[in-house]
Biopython code that builds the backbone (N, CA, C, O; Angstrom):
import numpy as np
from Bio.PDB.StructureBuilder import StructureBuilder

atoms = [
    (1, "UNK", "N", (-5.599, 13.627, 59.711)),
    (1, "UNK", "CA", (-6.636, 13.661, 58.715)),
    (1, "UNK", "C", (-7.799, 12.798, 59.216)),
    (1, "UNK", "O", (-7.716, 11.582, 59.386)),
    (2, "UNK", "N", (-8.586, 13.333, 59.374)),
    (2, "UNK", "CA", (-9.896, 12.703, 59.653)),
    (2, "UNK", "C", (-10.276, 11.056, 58.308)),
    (2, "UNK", "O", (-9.758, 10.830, 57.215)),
    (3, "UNK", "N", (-11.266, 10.322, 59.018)),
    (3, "UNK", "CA", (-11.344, 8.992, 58.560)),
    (3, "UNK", "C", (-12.985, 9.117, 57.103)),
    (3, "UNK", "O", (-13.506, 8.242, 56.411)),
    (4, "UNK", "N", (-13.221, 10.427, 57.216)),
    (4, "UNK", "CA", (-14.208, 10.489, 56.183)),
    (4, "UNK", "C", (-12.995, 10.691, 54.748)),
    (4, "UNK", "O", (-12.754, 9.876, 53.857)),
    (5, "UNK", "N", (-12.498, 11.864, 54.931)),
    (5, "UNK", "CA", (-11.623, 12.599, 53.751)),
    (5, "UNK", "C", (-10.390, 11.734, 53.605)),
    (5, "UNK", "O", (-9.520, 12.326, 52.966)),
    (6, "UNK", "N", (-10.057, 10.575, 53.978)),
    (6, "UNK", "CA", (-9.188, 9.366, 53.722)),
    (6, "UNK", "C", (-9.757, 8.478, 52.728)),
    (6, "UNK", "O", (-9.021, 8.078, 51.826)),
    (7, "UNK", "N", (-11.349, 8.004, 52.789)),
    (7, "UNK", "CA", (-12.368, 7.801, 52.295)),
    (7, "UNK", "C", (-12.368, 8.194, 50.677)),
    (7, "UNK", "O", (-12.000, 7.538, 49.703)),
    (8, "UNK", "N", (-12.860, 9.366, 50.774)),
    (8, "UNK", "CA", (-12.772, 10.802, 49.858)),
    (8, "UNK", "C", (-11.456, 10.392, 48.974)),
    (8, "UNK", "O", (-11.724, 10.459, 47.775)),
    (9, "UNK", "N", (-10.717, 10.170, 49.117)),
    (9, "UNK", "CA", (-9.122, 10.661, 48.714)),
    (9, "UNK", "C", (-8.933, 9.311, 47.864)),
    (9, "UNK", "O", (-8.553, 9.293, 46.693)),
    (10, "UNK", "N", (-9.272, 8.138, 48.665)),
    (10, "UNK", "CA", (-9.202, 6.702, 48.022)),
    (10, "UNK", "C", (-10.137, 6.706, 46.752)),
    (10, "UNK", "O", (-9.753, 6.330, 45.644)),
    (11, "UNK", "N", (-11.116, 7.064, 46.966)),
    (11, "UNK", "CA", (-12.279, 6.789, 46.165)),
    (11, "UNK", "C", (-11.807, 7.631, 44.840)),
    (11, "UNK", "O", (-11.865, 6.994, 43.788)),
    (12, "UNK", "N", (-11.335, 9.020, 44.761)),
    (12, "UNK", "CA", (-11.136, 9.581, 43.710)),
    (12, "UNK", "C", (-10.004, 9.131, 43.019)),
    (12, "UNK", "O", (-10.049, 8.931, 41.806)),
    (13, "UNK", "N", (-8.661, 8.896, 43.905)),
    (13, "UNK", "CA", (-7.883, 7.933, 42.990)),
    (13, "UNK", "C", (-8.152, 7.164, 42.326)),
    (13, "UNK", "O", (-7.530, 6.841, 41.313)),
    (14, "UNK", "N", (-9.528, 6.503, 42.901)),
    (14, "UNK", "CA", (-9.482, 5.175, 42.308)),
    (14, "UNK", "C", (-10.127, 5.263, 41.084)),
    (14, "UNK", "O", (-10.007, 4.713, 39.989)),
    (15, "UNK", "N", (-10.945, 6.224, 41.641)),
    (15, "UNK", "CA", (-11.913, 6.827, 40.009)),
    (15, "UNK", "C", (-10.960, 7.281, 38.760)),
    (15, "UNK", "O", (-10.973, 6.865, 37.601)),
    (16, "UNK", "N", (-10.120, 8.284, 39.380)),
    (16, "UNK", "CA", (-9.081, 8.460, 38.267)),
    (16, "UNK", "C", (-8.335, 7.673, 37.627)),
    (16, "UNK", "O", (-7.967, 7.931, 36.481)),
    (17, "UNK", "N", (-7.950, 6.449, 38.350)),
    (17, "UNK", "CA", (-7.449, 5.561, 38.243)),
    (17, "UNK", "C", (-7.905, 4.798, 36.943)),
    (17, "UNK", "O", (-7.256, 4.581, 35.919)),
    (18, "UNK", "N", (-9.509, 4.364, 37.340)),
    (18, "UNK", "CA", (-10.049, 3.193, 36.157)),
    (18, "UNK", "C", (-10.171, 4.456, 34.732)),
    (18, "UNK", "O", (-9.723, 4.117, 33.637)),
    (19, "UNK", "N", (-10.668, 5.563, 34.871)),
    (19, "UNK", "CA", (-11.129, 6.377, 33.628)),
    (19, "UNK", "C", (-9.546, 6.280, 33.308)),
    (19, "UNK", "O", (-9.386, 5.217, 32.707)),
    (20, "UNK", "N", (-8.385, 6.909, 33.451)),
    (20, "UNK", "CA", (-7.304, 6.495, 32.802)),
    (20, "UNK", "C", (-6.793, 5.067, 32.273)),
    (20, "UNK", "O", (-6.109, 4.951, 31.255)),
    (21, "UNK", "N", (-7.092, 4.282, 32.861)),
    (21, "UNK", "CA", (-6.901, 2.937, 32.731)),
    (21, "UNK", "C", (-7.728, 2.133, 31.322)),
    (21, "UNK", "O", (-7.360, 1.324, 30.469)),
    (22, "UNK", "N", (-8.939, 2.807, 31.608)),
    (22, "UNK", "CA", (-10.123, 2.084, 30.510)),
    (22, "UNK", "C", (-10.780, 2.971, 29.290)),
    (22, "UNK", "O", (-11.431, 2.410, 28.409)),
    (23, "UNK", "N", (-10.540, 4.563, 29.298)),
    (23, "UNK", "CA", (-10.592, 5.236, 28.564)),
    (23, "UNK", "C", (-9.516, 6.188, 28.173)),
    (23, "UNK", "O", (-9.827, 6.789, 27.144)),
    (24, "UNK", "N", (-8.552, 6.468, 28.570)),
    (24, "UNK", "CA", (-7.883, 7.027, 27.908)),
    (24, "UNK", "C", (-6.587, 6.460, 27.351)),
    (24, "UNK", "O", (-6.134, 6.814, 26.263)),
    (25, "UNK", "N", (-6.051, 5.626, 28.091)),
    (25, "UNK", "CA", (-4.628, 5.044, 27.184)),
    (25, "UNK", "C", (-5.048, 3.777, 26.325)),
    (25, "UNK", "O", (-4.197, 3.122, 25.723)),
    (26, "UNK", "N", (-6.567, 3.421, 26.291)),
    (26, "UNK", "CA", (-7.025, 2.775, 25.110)),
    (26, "UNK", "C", (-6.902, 3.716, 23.926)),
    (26, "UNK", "O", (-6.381, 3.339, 22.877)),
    (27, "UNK", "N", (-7.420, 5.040, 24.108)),
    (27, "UNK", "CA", (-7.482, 5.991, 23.285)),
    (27, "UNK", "C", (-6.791, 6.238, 22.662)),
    (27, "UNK", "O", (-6.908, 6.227, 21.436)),
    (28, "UNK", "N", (-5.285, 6.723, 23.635)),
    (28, "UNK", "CA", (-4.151, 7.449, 23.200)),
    (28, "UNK", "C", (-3.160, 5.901, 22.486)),
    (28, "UNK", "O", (-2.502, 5.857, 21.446)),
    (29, "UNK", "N", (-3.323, 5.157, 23.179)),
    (29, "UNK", "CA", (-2.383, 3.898, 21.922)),
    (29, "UNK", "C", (-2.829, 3.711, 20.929)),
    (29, "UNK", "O", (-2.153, 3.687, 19.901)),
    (30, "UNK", "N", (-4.423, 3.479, 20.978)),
    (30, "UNK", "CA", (-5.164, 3.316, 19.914)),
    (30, "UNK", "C", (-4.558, 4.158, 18.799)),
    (30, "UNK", "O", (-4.265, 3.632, 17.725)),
    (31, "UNK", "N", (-4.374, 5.382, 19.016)),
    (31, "UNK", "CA", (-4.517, 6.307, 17.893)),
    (31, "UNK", "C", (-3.222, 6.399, 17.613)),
    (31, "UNK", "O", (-3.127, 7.052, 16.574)),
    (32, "UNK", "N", (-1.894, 5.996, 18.108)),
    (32, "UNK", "CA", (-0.915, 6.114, 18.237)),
    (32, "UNK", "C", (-0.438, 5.349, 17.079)),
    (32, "UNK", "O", (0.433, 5.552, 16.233)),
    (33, "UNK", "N", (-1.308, 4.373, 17.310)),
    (33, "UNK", "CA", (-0.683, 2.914, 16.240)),
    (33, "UNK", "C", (-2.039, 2.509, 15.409)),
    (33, "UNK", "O", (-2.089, 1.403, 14.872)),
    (34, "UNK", "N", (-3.170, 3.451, 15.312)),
    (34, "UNK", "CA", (-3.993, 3.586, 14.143)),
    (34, "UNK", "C", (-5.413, 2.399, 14.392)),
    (34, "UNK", "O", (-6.176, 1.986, 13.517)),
    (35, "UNK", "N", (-5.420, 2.084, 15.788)),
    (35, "UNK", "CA", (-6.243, 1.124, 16.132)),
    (35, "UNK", "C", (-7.800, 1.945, 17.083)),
    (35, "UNK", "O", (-7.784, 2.941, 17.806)),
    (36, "UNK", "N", (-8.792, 1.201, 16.764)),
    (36, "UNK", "CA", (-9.915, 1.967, 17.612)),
    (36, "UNK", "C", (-9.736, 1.637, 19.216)),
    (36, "UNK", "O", (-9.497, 0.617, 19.863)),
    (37, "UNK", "N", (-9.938, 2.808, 19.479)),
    (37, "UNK", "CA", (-9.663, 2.263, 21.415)),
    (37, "UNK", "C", (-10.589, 1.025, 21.697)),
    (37, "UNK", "O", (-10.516, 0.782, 22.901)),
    (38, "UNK", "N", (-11.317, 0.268, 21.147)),
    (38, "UNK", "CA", (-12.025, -1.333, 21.555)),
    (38, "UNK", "C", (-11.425, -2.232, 21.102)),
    (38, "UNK", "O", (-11.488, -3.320, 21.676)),
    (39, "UNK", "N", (-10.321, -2.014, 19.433)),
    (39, "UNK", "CA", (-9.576, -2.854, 19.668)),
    (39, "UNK", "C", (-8.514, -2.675, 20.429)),
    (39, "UNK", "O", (-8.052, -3.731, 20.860)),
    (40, "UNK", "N", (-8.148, -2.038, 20.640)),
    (40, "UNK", "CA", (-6.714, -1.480, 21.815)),
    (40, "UNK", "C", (-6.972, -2.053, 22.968)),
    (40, "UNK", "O", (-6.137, -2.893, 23.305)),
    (41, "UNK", "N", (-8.038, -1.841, 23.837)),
    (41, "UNK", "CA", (-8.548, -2.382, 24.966)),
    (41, "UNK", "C", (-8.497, -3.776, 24.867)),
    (41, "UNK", "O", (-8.913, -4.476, 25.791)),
    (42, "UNK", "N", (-9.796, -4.692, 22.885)),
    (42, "UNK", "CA", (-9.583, -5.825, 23.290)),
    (42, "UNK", "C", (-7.863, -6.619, 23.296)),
    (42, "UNK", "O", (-7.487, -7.635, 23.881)),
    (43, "UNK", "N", (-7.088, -5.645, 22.375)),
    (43, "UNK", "CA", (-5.475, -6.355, 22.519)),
    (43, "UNK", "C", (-4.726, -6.628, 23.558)),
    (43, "UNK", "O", (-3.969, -7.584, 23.722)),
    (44, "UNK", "N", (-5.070, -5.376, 24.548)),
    (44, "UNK", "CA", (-5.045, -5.509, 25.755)),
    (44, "UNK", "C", (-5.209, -6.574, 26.680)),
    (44, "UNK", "O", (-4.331, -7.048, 27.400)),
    (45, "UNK", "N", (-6.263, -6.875, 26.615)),
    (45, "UNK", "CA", (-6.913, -8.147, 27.500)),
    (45, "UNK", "C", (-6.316, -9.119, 27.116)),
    (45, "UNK", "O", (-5.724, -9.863, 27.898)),
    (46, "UNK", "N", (-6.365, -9.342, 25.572)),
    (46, "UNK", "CA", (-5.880, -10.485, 24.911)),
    (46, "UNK", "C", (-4.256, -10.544, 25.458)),
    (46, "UNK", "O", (-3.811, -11.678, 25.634)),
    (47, "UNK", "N", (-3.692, -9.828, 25.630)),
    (47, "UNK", "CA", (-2.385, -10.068, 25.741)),
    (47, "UNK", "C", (-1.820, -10.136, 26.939)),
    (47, "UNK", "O", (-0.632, -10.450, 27.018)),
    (48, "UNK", "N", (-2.852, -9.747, 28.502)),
    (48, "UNK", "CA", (-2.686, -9.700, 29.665)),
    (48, "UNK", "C", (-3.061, -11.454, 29.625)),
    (48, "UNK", "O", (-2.355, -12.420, 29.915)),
    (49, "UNK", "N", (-3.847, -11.405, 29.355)),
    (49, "UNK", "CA", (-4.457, -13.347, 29.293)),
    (49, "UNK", "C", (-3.664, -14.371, 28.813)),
    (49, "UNK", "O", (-3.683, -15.455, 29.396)),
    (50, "UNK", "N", (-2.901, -14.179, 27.747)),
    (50, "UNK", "CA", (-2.503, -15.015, 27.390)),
    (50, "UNK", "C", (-0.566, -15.259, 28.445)),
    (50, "UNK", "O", (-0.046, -16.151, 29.116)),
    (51, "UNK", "N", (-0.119, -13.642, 27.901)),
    (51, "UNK", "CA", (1.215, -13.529, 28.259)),
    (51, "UNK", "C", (1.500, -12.771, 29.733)),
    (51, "UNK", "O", (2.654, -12.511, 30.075)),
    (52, "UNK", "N", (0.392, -12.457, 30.536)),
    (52, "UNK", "CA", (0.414, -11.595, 31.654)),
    (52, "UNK", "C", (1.208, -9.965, 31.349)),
    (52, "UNK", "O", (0.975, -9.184, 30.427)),
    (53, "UNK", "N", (2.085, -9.844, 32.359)),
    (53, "UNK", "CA", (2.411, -8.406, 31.844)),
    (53, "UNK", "C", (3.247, -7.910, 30.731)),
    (53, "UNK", "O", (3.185, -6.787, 30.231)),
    (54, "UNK", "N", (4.037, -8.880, 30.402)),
    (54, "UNK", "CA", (4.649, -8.704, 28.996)),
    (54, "UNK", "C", (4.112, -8.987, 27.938)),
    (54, "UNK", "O", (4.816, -8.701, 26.969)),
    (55, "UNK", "N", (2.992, -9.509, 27.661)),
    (55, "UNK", "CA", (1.851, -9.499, 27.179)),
    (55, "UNK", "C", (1.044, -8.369, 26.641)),
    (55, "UNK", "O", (0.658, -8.359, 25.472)),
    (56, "UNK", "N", (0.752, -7.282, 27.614)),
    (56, "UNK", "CA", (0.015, -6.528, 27.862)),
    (56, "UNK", "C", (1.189, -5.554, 27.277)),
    (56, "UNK", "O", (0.843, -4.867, 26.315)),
    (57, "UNK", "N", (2.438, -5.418, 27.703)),
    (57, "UNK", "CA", (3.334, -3.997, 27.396)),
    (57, "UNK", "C", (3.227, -4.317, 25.604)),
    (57, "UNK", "O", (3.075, -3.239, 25.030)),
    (58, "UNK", "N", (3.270, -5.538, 24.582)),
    (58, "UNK", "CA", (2.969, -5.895, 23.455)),
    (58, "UNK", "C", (2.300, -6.252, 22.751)),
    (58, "UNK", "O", (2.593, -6.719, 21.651)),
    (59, "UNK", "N", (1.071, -6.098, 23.284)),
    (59, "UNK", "CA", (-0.347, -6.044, 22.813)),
    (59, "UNK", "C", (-0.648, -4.953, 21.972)),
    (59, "UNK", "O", (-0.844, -5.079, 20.763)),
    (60, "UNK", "N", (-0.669, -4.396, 22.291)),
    (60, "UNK", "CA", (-1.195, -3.062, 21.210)),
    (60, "UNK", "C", (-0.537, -2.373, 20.158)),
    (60, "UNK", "O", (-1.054, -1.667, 19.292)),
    (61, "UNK", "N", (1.383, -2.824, 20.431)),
    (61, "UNK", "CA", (1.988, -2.621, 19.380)),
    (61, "UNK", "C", (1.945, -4.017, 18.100)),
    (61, "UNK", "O", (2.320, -3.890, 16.934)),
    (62, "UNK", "N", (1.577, -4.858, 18.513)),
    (62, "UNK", "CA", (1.141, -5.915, 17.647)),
    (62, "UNK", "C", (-0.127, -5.934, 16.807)),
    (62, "UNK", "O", (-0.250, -6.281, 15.632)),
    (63, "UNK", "N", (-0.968, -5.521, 17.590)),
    (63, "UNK", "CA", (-2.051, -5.456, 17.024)),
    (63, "UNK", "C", (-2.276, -4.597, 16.482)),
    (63, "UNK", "O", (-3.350, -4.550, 15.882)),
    (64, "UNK", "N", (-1.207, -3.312, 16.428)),
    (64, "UNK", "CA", (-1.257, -2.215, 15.371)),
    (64, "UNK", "C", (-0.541, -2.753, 13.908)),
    (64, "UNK", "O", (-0.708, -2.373, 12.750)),
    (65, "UNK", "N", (0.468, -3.977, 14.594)),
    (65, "UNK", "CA", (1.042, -4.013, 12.953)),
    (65, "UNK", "C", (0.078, -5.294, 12.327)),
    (65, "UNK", "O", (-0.265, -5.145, 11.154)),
    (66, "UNK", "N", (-0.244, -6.164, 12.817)),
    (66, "UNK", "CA", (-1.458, -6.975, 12.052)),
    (66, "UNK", "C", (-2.783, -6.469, 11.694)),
    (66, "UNK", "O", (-3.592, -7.113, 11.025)),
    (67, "UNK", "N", (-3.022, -5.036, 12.265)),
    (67, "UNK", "CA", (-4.260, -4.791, 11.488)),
    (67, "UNK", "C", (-3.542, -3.864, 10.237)),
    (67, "UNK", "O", (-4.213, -3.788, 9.208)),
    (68, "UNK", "N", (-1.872, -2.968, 10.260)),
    (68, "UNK", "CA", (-1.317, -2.655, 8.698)),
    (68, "UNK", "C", (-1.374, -3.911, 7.853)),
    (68, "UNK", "O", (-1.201, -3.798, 6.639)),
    (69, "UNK", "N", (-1.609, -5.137, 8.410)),
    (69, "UNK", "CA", (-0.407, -5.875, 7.091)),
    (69, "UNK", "C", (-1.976, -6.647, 6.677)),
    (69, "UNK", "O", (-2.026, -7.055, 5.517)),
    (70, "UNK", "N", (-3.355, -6.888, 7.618)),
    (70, "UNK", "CA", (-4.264, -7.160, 7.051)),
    (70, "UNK", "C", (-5.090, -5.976, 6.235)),
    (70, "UNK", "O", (-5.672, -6.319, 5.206)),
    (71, "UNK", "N", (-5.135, -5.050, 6.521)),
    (71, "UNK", "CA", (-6.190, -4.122, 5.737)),
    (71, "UNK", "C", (-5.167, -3.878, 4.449)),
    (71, "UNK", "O", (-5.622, -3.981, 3.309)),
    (72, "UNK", "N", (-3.664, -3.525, 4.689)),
    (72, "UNK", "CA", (-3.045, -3.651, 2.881)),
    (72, "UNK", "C", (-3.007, -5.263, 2.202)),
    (72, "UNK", "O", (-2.616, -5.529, 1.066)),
    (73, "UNK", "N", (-3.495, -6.190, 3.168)),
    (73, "UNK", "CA", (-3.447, -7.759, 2.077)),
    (73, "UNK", "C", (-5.295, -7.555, 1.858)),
    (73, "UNK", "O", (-5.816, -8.093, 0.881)),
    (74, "UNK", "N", (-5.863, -7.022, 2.513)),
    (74, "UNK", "CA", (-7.504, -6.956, 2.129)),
    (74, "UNK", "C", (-7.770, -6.162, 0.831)),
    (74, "UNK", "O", (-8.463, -6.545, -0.112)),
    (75, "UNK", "N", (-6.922, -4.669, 0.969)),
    (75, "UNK", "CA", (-6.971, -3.786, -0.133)),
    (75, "UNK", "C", (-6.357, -4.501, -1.471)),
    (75, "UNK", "O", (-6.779, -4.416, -2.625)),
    (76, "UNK", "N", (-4.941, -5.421, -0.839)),
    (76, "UNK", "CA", (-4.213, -5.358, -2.620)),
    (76, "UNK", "C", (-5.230, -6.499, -3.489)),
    (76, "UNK", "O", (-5.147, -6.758, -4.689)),
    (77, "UNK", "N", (-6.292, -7.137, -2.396)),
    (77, "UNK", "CA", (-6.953, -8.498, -2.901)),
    (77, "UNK", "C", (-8.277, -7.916, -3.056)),
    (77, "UNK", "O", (-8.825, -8.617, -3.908)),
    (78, "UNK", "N", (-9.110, -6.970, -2.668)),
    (78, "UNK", "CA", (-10.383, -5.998, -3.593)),
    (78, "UNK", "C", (-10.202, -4.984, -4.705)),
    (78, "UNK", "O", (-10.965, -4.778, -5.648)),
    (79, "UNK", "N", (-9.173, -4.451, -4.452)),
    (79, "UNK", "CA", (-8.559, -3.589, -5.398)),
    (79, "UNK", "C", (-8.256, -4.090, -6.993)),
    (79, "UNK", "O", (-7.070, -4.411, -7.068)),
    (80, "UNK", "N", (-8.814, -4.224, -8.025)),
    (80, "UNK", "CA", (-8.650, -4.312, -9.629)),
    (80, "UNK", "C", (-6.928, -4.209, -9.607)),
    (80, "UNK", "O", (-6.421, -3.680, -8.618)),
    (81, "UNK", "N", (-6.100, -4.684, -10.628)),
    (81, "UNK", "CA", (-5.123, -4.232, -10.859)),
    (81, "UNK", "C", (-5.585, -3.489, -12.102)),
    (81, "UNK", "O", (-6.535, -3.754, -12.837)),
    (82, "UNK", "N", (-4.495, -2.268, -12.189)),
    (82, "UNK", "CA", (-5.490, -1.698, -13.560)),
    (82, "UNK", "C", (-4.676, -2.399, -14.697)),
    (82, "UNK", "O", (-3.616, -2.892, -14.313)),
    (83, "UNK", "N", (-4.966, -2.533, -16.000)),
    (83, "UNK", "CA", (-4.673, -2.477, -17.066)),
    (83, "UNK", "C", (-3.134, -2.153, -17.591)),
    (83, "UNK", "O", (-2.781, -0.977, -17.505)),
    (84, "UNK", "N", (-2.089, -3.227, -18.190)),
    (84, "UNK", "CA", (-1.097, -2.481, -18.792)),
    (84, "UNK", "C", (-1.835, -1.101, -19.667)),
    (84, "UNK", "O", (-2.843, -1.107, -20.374)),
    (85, "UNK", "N", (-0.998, -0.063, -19.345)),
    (85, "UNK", "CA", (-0.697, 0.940, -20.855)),
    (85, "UNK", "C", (0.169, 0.587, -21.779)),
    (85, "UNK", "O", (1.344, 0.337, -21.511)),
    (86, "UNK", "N", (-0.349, 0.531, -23.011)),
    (86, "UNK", "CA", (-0.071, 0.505, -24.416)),
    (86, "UNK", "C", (0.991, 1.605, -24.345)),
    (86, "UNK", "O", (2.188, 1.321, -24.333)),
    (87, "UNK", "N", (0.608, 2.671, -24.306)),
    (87, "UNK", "CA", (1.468, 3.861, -24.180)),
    (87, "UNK", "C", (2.969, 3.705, -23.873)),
    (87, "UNK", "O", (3.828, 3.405, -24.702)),
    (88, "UNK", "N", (3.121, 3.897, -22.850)),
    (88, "UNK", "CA", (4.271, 3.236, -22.073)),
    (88, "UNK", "C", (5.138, 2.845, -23.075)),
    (88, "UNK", "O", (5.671, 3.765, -23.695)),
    (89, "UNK", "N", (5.455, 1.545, -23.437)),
    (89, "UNK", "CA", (5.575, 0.537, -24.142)),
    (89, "UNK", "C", (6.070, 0.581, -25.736)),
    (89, "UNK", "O", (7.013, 0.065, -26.337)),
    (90, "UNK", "N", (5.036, 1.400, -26.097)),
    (90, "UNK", "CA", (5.007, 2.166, -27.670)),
    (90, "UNK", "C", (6.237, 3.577, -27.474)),
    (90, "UNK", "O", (6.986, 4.020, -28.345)),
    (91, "UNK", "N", (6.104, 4.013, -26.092)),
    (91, "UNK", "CA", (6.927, 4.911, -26.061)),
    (91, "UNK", "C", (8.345, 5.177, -26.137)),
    (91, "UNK", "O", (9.097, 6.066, -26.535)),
    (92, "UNK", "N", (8.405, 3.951, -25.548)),
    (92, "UNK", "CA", (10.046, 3.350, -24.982)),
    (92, "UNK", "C", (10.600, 3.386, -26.328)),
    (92, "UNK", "O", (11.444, 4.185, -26.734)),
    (93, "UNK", "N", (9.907, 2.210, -27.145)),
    (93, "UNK", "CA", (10.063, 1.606, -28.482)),
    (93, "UNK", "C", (10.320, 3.021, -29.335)),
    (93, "UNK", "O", (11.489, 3.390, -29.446)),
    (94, "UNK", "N", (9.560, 3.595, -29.770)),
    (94, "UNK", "CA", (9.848, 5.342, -30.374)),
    (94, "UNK", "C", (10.792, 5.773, -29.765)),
    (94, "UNK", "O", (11.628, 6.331, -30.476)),
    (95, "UNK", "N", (11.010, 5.736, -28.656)),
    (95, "UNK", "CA", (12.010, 7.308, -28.478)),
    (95, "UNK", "C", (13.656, 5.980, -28.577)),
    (95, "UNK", "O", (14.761, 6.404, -28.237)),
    (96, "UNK", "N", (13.508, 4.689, -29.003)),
    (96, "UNK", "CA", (14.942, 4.198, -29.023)),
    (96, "UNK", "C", (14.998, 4.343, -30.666)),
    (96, "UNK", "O", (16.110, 4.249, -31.185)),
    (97, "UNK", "N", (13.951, 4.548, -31.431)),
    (97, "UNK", "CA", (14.474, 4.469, -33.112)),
    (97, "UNK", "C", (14.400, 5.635, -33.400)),
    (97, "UNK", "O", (13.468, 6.413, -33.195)),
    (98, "UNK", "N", (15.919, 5.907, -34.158)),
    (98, "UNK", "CA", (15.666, 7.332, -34.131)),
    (98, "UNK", "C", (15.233, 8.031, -35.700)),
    (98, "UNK", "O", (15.308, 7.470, -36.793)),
    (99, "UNK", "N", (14.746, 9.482, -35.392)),
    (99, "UNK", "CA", (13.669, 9.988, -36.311)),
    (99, "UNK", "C", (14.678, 9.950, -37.150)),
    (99, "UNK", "O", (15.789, 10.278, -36.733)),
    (100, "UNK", "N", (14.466, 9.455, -38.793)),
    (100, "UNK", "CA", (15.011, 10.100, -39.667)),
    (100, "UNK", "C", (14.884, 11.803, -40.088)),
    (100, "UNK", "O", (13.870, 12.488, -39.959)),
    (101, "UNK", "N", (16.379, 12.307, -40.687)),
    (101, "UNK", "CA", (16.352, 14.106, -40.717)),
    (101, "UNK", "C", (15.886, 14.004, -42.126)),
    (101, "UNK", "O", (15.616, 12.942, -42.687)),
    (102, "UNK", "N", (15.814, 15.185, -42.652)),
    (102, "UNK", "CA", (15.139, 15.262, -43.892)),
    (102, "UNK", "C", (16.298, 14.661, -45.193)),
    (102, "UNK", "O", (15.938, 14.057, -46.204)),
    (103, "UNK", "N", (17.875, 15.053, -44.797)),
    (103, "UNK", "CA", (18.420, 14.966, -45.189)),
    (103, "UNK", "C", (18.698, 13.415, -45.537)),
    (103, "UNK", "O", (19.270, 13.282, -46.619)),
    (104, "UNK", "N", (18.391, 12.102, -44.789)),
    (104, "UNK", "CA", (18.139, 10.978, -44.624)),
    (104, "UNK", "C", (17.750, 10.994, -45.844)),
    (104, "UNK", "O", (18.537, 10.994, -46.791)),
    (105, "UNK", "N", (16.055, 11.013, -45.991)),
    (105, "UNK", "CA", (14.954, 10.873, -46.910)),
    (105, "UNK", "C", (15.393, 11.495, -47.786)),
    (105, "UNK", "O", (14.513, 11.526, -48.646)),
    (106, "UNK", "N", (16.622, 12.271, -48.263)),
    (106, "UNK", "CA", (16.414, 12.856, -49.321)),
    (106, "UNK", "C", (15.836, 14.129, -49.796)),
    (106, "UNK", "O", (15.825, 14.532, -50.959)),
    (107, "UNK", "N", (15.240, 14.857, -48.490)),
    (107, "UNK", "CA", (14.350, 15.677, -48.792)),
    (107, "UNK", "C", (15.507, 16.707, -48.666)),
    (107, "UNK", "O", (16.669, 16.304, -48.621)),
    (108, "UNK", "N", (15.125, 18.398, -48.591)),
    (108, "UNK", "CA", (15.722, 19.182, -48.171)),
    (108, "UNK", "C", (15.712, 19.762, -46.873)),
    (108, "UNK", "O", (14.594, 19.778, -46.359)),
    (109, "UNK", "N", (16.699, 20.275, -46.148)),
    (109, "UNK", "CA", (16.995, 20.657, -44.900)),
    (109, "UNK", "C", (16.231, 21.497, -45.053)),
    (109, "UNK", "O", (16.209, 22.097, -46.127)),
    (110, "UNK", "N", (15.044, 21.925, -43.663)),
    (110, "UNK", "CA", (14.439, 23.187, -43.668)),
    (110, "UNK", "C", (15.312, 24.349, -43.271)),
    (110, "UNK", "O", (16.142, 24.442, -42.367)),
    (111, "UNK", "N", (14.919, 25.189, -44.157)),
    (111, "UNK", "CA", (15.991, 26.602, -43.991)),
    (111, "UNK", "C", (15.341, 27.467, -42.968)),
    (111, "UNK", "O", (14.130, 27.360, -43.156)),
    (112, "UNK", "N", (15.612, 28.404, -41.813)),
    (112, "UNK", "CA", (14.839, 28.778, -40.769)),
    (112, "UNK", "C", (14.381, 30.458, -41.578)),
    (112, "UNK", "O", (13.386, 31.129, -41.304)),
    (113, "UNK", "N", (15.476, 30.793, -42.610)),
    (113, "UNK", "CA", (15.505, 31.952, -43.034)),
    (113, "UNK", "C", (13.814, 31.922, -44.135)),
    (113, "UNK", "O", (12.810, 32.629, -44.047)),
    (114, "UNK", "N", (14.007, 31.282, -44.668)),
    (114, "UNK", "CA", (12.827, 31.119, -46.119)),
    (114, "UNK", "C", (11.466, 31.194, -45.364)),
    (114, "UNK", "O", (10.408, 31.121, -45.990)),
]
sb = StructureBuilder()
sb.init_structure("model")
sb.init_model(0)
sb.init_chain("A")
sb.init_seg("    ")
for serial, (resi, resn, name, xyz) in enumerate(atoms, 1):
    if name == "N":
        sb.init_residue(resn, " ", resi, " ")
    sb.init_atom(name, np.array(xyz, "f"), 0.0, 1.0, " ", f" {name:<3s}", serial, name[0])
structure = sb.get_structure()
């Protein structure tokens, strides 16, 4: 093989190399575990830096579950709680006392025939 197309051959790996590296498995974890590929990337870094490569293999699954457990503690703390229902409550209470029949009251049994 000639020393140009050795050249050639390096260079495109390498190209393929970084676009997989820096755009797409930011992408594809990102979305995997619900994170934007910039934070994926920055979890990335963050976790090559701190912990080197075991770091990096748990970076992005971490940072998928601290951004679930902050955006549901952000939501349950903007979010109103709504209002007891009255309803509810009144309902329970009714359906445990039971209806008096006519016969109770004294009245007469409705006849289905009349």
């Amino acid at each position: 093989m000639p020393f140009p197309t050795v050249v050639w051959v390096v260079l495109f790996f390498l190209a393929v190399q970084q676009i997989e590296n820096n755009i797409l498995v930011p992408r594809i974890s990102g979305h995997a575990v619900g994170l934007h590929p910039l934070g994926a990337m920055f979890a990335l870094l963050a976790g090559f830096q701190m912990a080197g490569l075991l770091g990096g293999l748990f970076a992005v699954p971490l940072a998928g579950v601290l951004w679930v457990l902050l955006s549901a503690a952000y939501r349950n703390a903007v979010t109103p709680e709504p209002p007891p229902s009255r309803g509810w409550a009144l309902g329970r209470w009714r359906r445990r006392t039971p209806t008096p029949t006519p016969e109770a009251v004294g009245g007469r049994p409705h006849d289905a025939s009349s």
